[in-house]
Steps between C-alpha positions, in 0.01 A plus 500: 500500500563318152667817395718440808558117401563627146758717609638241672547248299712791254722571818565105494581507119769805565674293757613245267698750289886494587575869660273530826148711447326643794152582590267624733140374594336625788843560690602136408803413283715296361785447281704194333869515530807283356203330284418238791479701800184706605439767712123599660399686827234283476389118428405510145228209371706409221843459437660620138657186292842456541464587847662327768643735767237726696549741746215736675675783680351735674142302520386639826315818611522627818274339826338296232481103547578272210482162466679272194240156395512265232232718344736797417727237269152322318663572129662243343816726397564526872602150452823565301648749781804347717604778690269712706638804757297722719636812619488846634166508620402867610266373793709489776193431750351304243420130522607212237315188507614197294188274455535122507616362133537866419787420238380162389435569162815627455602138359888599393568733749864472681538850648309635747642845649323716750688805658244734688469660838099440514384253754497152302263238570507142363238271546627161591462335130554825357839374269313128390522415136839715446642132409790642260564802755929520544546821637285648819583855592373713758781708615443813666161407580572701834103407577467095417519262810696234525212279636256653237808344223563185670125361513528623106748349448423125699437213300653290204231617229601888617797614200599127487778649287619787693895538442575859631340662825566864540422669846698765544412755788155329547331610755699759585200780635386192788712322744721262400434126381600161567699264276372148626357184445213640378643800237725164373193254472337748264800438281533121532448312150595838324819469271584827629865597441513885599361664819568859563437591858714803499442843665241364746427435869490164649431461844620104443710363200499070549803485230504120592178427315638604151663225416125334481442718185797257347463679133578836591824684398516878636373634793504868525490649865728821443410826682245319714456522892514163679394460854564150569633170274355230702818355559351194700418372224810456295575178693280313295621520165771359318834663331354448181176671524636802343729367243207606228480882550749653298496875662359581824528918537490624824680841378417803726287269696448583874483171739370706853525195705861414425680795653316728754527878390618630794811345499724700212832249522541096561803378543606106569851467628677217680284256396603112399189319444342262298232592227200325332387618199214290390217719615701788198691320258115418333444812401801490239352549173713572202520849499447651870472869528539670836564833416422772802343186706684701845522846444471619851714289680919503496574128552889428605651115542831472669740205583188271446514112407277296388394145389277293351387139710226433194554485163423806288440578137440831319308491203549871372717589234452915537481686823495856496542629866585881449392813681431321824762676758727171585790662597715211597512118413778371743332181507693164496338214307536142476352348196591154520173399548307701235430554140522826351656444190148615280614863568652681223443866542494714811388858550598686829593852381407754690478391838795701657669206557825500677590156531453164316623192653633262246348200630141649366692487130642182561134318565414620113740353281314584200457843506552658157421845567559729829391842526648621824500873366351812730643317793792623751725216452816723571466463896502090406837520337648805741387265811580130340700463170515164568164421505433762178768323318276168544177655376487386166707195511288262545258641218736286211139548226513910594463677176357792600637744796317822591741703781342854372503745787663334789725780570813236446852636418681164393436105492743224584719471266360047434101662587398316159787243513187217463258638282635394158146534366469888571357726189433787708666708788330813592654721745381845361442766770734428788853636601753284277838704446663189318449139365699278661323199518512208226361500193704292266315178554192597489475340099133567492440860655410764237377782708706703796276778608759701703374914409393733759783423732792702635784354214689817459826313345551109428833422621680191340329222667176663422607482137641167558190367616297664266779373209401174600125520385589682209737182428227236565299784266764437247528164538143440388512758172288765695573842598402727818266792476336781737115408516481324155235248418619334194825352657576240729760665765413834700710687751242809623725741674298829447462736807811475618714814579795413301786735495725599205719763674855396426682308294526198734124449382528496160556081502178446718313725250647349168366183650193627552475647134635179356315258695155629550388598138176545537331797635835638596350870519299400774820456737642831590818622734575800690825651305768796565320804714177279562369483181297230362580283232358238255682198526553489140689850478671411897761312280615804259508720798688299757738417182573903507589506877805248425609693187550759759674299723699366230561818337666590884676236458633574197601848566692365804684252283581794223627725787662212655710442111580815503627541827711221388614655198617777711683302728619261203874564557478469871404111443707423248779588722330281730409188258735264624356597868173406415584214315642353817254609665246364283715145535496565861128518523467163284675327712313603804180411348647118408637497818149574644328262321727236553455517884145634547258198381182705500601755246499431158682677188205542259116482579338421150188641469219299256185447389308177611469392129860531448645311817516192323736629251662724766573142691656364175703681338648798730462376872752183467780705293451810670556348854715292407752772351458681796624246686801450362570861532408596823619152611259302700196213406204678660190634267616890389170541310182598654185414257203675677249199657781234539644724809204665658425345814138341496235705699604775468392792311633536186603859507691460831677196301620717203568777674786308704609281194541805353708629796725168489593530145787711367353537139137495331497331245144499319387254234323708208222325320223550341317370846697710698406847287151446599553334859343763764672308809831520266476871402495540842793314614730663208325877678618381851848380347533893348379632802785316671775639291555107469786416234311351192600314223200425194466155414232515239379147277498701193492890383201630596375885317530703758187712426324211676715508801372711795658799586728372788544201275686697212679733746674193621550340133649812386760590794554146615721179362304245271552118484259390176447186383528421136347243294735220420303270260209310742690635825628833661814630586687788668805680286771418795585286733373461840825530642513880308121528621578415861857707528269824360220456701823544794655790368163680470395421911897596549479798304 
């Protein structure tokens, strides 16, 4: 025996080194880890210095009794120890008995944990003199009754100090337990602040009485089964009984008495009826989590109004209501006569949800963050637009926007007309072909999550729209990226089929390229013959579909001069012929525009940086040269904007502008060069065979024109502006400018 205690004593030595030593005695063990933290499979007398975490695993044997009494923790080194776990016992028919005062020489202990599945008894003063005791766990103690815990638990001197209560799945191998008066007495006087009731069975849940523990802060009742609340009850207390608890989790939690199983689908419809919410609104903490809460049940609201004829107030600022099969919210509310403005973020993804009315927005005014995503939102704005349109605009604080996965193709084109404050508009994963709504005054929104749509080709308002928060980007020094952290502004646009077939594509893809910068070889397009391309090399090979068009081009016009060659002496015979001719056709064309006052004789083309000087210094001569030679006082010059009719799309508008106007006439700038919505115009002009005259601010290298860009500045007539001191001017006069511009429509 003294070469036992001898032996001992060494084994307690070893333990204070800093790596962890093992040994064996007699099948007992135990080993120090992290330093502080020791490990036995059984109760050892003494405790190593330094000491202050113990746990015994594995402690029991099997069918064998044990009981824990103040005599197992006699050493004064026990007295140092502040956390003390029990767990894994092997006895599964075995018996634990916790004496009375069992712990109470434990003076600075403020952990208790015990997880087993043995039967646990507790004699009624069995947890007196654990006066600094914080924490009390005995989760998945599948074998420890309630009633057993509560008369352990009664009294002020019982863990006077107890802050955290953990229960989960208590009980869980008998019937199911009641949460009453008397489970809530035990607690009275306790500064508790946590109780975990989740995963377990109560046959009666009195969530009235909680208030009456007025210190606690989060109650945990996820992924348990409720049989009834004891909603009589909740007519007793107050709207501010609740105001204290700062979560309340009833994620995954099953309420049996609420909805009866075997009905699979509710549905309210027709109703108009007034609503008091006094016996709910209490149990509003700050963060309320109803996650799965109806599973089983499809629950449908049409055409339904409601009011309120007491006053109401909602205390929560988070609730997270997802996965819980609400598939439609057509419910009408007046809020005149409640206060919901504590709410800031709300959670109902996932629901299937087909319909939101806006009223149910409207009572939240506060509402910072929305996560609507995993919903089917599509039938709301297919069915309504009206009513879709009006979703957010009451939300004026929204800076957040989840619409993920709602299977929508486009949103009004004002959806975010009122929510200045946005940073963040996520509509990855639904059926978006173009961006049409409005971006450009949204000063503060730095993320557009639009990738894994169906955006195959943005067409110019697309780019327009999307120009406009790469202007605001601009406007505040910062630049626009593909999934980059270390910037402010981010367009996401990956998954998306984009094509880069033809040549018409190659301005929606040199936007791309320019615009998003980083990441760009995670955006690909479908090219010539189906194949695949990176983004980054789309450019280069779209760029070699027009040389091929242009090169056709240009071996028409070669076989064209030489034709004419050919037939040289055949029109110089018949010069003067097609000099009257030529006359003849000039003077239809004046004649024409002095009598038709929609058309006009040049549609100038700009950039919107440039309009200002467009405005000043060529509009007012132009026109009014123009005027004197084709004879009348009406406008002759059509600047882009100024003539499009409001409303309408702006593609439409160009396209018949375009149509109107006898020559095109387009401003080249530095702006212009790298304009996507311009490049595209000048295409469409090209496309038209339109007669073109180059206006351009000053000579630009024509290595950084685009390809359709210097096919035009090589074939067509230039207008440049020189520097004249401070100012610019053109080498003519606008009377020579205007009589050319004639000649070459005539011609």
């Amino acid at each position: 025996m003294k070469k036992k205690t001898f032996l001992l004593e060494a084994l307690c030595l070893l333990l204070r080194m800093n790596f962890s030593t093992i040994v064996a005695l007699n099948d007992s063990s135990c080993f120090i880890s992290n330093k502080k933290h020791l490990v036995c499979n059984y109760i050892p007398k003494t405790i190593p210095d330094g000491v202050v975490s113990v746990h015994i695993k594995d402690f029991l044997k099997k069918n064998v009794d044990f009981e824990i009494h103040t005599d197992l923790f006699l050493s004064d080194s026990w007295k140092s120890v502040k956390y003390l776990e029990f767990s894994k016992g092997q006895g599964r028919y075995s018996t634990i008995r916790i004496q009375n005062s069992a712990f109470s020489l434990l003076s600075r202990l403020n952990a208790l944990k015990i997880y087993t599945n043995s039967l646990i008894l507790l004699d009624p003063e069995s947890l007196l003199g654990l006066d600094n005791l914080r924490t009390l766990d005995f989760s998945r103690c599948f074998r420890l009754g309630v009633d057993n815990l509560t008369a352990a638990l009664n009294g002020s001197e019982k863990v006077p100090n107890l802050e955290q209560l953990y229960l989960s799945k208590l009980q869980m191998y008998f019937r199911g337990f009641k949460v009453d008066e008397k489970f809530y007495g035990s607690l009275m006087g306790k500064p508790l602040r946590v109780l975990d009731l989740s995963g377990t069975h109560m046959t009666l849940l009195e969530l009235a009485i909680l208030p009456a523990l007025n210190g606690l802060e989060v109650v945990n009742i996820s992924r348990a089964t409720v049989d009834h609340f004891g909603h009589d009850m909740l007519k007793n207390f107050s709207l501010t009984d609740y105001s204290h608890i700062h979560l309340l989790d009833l994620n995954n939690m099953i309420p049996t008495d609420l909805l009866p199983p075997s009905a699979k689908r509710f549905v309210i419809a027709n109703l108009h009826a007034p609503v008091d919410l006094n016996i709910i609104l209490p149990f509003s903490p700050y963060i309320l989590n109803m996650t799965g809460v109806n599973k089983d049940h499809t629950i449908s609201i049409y055409n339904t109004k409601v009011w309120f004829p007491k006053k109401q107030k909602l205390w929560s600022r988070h609730i997270i209501a997802t996965d819980n099969l609400l598939h439609r919210a057509d419910l009408d509310i007046d809020c005149s006569n409640c206060d919901f403005t504590s709410l800031q973020q709300l959670d109902i993804a996932r629901n299937n949800l087909e319909f939101i009315h806006p009223s149910i927005t409207r009572c939240f005014p506060n509402i910072e963050n929305m996560d609507v995503s995993g919903n089917r939102l599509y039938i709301m704005y297919e069915e309504n637009v009206e009513l879709f349109w009006k979703l957010l605009r009451s939300s004026e604080r929204l800076m957040s926007i989840n619409l993920a996965s709602n299977n929508l193709t486009d949103l009004p084109k004002d959806f975010f007309e009122n929510n200045l404050n946005l940073t963040s508009i996520n509509l990855k994963d639904n059926r978006f072909t173009q961006i049409h709504f409005k971006l450009f005054h949204l000063k503060q929104l730095s993320l557009l999550d639009i990738s894994y749509n169906n955006v195959k080709l943005l067409d110019l308002l697309s780019l327009r729209r999307l120009d406009e928060f790469s202007i605001n980007a601009h406007y505040q020094n910062v630049h626009i990226s593909e999934e980059s952290g270390d910037v402010n502004r981010k367009i996401k646009l990956s998954g998306n089929p984009f094509i880069c077939d033809s040549c018409y594509t190659l301005s929606s893809i040199r936007w791309l390229t320019i615009t998003i910068t980083t990441s760009i070889d995670e955006l690909t397009c479908l090219g010539e013959n189906g194949k695949v391309l990176k983004m980054s090399n789309a450019v280069n090979e779209v760029q070699e579909i027009c040389n091929r068009k242009t090169m056709i081009v240009t071996i028409t016009v070669t076989s064209v001069y030489i034709s004419f060659i050919v037939v040289t002496a055949f029109f110089l015979i018949r010069r003067r012929m097609k000099d009257e001719l030529q006359e003849k056709r000039r003077n239809i064309i004046i004649e024409h525009l002095r009598d038709d006052d929609e058309s006009f004789a040049i549609f100038v083309s700009c950039c919107n940086n440039d309009v200002e000087f467009v405005l000043k210094y060529i509009f007012e001569p132009l026109n009014k040269s123009l005027q004197k030679i084709i004879g009348t006082e009406r406008n002759l010059v059509c600047i882009g904007d100024s003539e499009y009719d409001l409303g309408k799309p702006f593609i439409s508008e160009f396209m018949r502008c375009l149509d109107l106007s006898t020559v095109f006439v387009p401003f080249v700038s530095d702006n212009y060069r790298i304009s996507g919505s311009c490049e595209l115009q000048l295409n469409q002009a090209v496309e038209d065979n339109k007669p073109m005259v180059l206006m351009m601010k000053r000579n630009i290298e024509i290595d950084l024109m685009s390809s359709t860009m210097q096919m035009v500045s090589r074939h067509k007539t230039k207008i440049v502006w020189e520097k004249d001191g401070d100012d610019l001017k053109i080498d003519s006069t606008w009377d020579n400018v205007c009589n050319s511009i004639l000649d070459i429509a005539a011609n």
